[in-house]
C-alpha positions in Angstrom: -2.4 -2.3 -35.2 -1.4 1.5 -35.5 -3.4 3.6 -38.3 -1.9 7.1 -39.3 -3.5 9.8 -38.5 -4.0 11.0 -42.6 -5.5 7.1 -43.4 -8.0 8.0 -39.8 -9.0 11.1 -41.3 -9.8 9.9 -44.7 -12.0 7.2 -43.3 -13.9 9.7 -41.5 -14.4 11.6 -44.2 -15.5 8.7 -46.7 -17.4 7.7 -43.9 -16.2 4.1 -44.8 -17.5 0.5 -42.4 -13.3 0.5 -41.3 -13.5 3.8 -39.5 -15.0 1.3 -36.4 -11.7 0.4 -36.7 -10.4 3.4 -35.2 -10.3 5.2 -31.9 -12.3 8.4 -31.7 -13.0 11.0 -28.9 -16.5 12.7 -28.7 -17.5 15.4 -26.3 -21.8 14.9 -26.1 -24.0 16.6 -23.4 -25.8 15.3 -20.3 -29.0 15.7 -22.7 -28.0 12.6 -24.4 -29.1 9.5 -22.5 -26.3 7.0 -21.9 -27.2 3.3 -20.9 -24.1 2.4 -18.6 -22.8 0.0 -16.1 -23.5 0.2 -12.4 -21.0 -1.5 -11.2 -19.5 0.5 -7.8 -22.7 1.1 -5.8 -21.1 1.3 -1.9 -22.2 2.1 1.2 -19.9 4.7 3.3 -21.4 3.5 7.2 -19.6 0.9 8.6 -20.9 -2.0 9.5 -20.6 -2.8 13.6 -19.3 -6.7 11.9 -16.8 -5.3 10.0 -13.0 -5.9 11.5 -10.7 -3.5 12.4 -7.3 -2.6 11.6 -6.1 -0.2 14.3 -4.6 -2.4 16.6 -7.0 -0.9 19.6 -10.1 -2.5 21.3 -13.3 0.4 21.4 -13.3 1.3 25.1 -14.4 3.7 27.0 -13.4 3.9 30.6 -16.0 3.0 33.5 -16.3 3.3 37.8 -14.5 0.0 37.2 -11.3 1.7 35.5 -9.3 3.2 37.9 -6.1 5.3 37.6 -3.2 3.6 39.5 0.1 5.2 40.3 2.6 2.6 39.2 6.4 2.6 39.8 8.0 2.5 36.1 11.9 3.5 37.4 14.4 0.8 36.4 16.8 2.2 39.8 16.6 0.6 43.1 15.5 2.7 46.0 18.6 2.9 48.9 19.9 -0.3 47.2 21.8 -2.9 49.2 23.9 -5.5 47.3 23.1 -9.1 48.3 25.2 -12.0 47.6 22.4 -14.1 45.5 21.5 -10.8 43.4 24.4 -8.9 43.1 27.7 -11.6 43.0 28.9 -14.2 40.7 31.4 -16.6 42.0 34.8 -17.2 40.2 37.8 -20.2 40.7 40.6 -17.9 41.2 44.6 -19.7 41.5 45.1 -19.3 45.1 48.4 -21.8 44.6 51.6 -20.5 45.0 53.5 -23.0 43.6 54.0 -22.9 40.0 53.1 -25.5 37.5 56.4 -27.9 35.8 57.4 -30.6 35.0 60.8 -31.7 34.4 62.1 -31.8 30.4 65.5 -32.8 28.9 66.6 -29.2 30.2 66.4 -30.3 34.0 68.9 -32.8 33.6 72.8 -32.9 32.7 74.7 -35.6 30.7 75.2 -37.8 33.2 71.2 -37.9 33.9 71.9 -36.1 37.1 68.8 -33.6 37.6 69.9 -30.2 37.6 66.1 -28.2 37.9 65.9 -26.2 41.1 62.4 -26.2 40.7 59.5 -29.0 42.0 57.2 -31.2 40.0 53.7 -29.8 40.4 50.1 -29.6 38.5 47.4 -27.2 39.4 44.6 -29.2 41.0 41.2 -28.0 42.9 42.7 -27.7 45.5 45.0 -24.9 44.3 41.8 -22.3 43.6 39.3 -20.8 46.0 36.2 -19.3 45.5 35.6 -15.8 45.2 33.4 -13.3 44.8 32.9 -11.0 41.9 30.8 -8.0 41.9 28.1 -8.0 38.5 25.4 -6.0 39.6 25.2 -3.1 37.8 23.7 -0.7 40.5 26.0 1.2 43.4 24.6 0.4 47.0 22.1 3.6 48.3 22.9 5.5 45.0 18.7 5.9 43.9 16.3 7.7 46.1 12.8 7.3 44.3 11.4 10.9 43.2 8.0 11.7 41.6 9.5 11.0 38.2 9.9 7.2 38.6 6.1 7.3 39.3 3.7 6.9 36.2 -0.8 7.0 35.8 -2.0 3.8 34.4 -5.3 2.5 34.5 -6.3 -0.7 36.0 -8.4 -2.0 33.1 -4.8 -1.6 30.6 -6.9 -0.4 28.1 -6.6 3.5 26.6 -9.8 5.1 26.1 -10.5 4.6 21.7 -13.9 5.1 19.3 -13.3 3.2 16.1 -13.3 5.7 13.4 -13.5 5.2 9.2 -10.1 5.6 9.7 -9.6 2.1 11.5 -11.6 0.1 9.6 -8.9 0.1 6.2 -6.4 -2.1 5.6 -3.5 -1.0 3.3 -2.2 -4.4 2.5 -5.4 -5.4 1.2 -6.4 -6.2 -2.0 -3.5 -5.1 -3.7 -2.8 -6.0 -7.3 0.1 -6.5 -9.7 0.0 -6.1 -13.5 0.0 -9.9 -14.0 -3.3 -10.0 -11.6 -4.9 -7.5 -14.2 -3.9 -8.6 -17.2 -5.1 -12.2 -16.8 -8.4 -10.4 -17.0 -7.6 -9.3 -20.7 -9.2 -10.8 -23.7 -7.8 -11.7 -26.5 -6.8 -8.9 -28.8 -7.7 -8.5 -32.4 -5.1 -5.8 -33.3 -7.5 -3.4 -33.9 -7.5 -0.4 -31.1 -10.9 0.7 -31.3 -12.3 -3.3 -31.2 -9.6 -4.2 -28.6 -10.5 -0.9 -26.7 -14.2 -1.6 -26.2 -13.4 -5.4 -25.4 -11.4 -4.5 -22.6 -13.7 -2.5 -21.6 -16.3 -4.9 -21.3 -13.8 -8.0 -19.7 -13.5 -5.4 -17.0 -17.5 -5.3 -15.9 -17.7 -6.4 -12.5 -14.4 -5.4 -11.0 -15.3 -3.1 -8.3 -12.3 -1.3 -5.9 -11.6 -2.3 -2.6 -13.7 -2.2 -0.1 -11.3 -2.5 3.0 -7.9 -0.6 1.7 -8.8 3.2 1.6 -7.2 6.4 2.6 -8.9 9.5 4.0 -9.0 12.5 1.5 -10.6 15.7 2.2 -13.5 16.3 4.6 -13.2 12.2 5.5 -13.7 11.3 2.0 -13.0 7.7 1.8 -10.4 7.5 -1.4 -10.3 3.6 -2.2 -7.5 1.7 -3.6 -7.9 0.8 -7.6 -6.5 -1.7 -9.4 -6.9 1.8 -12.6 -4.8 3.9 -10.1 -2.2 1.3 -9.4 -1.7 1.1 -13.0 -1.2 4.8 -13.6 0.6 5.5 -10.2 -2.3 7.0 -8.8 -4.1 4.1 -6.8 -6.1 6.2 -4.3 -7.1 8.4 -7.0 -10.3 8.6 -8.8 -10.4 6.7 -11.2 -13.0 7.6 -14.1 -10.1 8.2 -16.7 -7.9 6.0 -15.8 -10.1 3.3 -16.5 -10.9 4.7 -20.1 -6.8 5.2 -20.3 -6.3 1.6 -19.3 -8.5 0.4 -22.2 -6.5 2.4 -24.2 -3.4 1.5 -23.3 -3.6 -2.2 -23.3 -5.8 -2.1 -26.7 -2.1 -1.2 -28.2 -3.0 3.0 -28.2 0.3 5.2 -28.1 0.6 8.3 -25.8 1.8 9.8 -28.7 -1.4 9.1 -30.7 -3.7 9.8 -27.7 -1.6 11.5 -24.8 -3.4 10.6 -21.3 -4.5 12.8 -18.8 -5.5 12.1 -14.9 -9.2 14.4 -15.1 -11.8 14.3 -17.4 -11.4 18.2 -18.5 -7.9 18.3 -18.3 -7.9 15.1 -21.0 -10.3 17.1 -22.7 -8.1 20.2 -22.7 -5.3 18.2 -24.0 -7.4 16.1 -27.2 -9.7 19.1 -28.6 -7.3 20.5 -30.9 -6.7 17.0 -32.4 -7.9 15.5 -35.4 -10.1 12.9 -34.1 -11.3 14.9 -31.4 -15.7 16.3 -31.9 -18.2 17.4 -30.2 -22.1 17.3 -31.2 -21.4 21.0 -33.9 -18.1 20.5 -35.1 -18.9 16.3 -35.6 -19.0 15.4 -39.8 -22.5 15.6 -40.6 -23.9 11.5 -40.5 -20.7 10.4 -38.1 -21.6 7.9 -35.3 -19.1 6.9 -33.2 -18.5 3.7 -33.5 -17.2 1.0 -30.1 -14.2 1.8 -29.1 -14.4 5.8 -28.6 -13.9 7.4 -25.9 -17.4 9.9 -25.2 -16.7 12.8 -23.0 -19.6 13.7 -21.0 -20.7 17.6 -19.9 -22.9 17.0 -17.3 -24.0 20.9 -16.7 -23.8 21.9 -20.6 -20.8 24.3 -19.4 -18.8 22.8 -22.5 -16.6 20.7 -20.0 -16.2 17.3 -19.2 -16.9 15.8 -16.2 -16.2 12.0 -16.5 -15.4 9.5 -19.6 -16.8 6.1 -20.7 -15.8 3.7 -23.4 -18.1 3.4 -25.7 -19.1 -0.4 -26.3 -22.1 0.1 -28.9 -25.3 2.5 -30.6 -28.6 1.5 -30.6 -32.0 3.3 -30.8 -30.4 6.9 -30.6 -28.8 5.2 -27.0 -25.2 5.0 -26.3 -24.1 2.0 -24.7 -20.7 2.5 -22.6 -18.6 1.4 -19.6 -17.8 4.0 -17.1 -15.2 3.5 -14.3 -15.5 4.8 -10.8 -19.1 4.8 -11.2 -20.9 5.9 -7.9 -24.9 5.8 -9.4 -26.7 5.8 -12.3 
């Protein structure tokens, strides 16, 4: 259900039990403890179990592997044709009679046969045998040089170390919206509710282990069903997590325009209505489930990384972070 912006800002300021009702975007400090979700602790070694993807077998070449000079020219050295190689045999008409047989236009009126030529059909006996030349290769037309000589070693294997590299898998894992949005709960029209509820059907998802790509310095960059959504799916994806919740909870880009960083989100929000940090905040406003808390981890005044915030209690803020990689 879409609020106006003027209704949003007069609940604020009445301070009223509907504002929960609302989305809201609050910048706090890394001073403020946050209890989150751990839920994309990984390991980076690779286990020696784990399958590879590269197509080669680890090998390193031993006394045992030797290099062989092998022949890999398609021409025949000094070629002679031979008749079983080289020949195809054909029935070619040898006959020099040709084929007739008398019609209505060999004979005259009185029946009397007026043809000059004999009654004869083609029969085996009227072909021969010969022999066609098929092979593509002139006789003594290839002298073998250096060229048709190539290395190859006697074990058929090329020297390979499996690297992080060969370990991923790009097919795998892969999702489609209708994967994701069977994991949806049921929506009560109400972005700020719907927003933390997504939040909280998503717990336990985790991005895949197998399909990754290399980023800088070897960074492993896994595939994410948040970054498949946004077009991004080797991306980080911290914010677009929090964006997915938003989107789905019914949000408009117009109301909340998305961002792919946490400071550049942050950039594009402050000057918005809805948008606080801890001095410019109403004095007594919580924020209630469903906002979006935008955290500074050094104090420098910007963001670092989002979470969706799913509940208040004790002074704690209870959220769900995406792309979480510790506590």
């Amino acid at each position: 259900m879409k609020h106006s912006l003027n209704i949003y800002l007069e609940l604020l300021k009445k301070g009223r039990e509907k504002r929960r009702r609302m989305v809201s975007i609050l910048l706090v400090l890394s001073l403020v403890v946050t209890a989150v979700v751990a839920w994309n602790l990984r390991l980076d070694s690779v286990a020696a179990t784990v399958e590879a993807f590269c197509g080669y077998e680890e090998h390193t070449h031993t006394e045992s592997c030797t290099l062989e000079e092998v022949l890999g020219c398609d021409g025949a050295e000094g070629h002679v044709h031979s008749v079983a190689d080289c020949f195809a045999f054909e029935n070619v008409l040898s006959c020099v009679s040709e084929e007739h047989v008398h019609g209505e236009e060999c004979y005259n009126a009185e029946g009397e046969s007026i043809c000059s030529k004999s009654v004869h059909t083609h029969s085996d006996a009227c072909y021969t045998k010969e022999a066609v030349l098929v092979c593509e290769i002139a006789e003594g037309e290839h002298v073998h040089t250096e060229a048709c000589y190539e290395e190859k070693w006697s074990c058929g294997l090329i020297e390979h170390v499996h690297t992080s590299e060969c370990f991923s898998n790009t097919e795998a894992d892969l999702e489609t919206a209708k994967i994701w949005e069977e994991t949806l709960p049921e929506l009560s029209g109400y972005w700020a509710e719907d927003t933390a509820s997504i939040a909280l059907s998503q717990v336990g998802y985790a991005e895949s282990d197998v399909n990754f790509i290399l980023g800088d310095n070897n960074e492993k960059k896994h595939y994410n069903r948040y970054g498949q959504w946004f077009g991004n799916e080797y991306g980080d994806w911290n914010v677009m997590f929090a964006e997915f919740c938003l989107y789905y909870a019914g949000v408009t880009n117009d109301y909340i325009p998305m961002s792919a960083g946490a400071n550049s989100w942050q950039i594009k929000l402050e000057k918005q209505p809805y948008y606080f940090t801890n001095e410019t905040k109403a004095e007594g406003y919580v924020p209630a489930a469903g906002s979006i808390i935008f955290i500074d981890l050094n104090a420098d005044g910007a963001a670092d990384k989002v979470a969706v915030l799913t509940g208040v209690s004790d002074g704690f803020y209870n959220t769900v972070e995406g792309d979480l990689n510790g506590v």
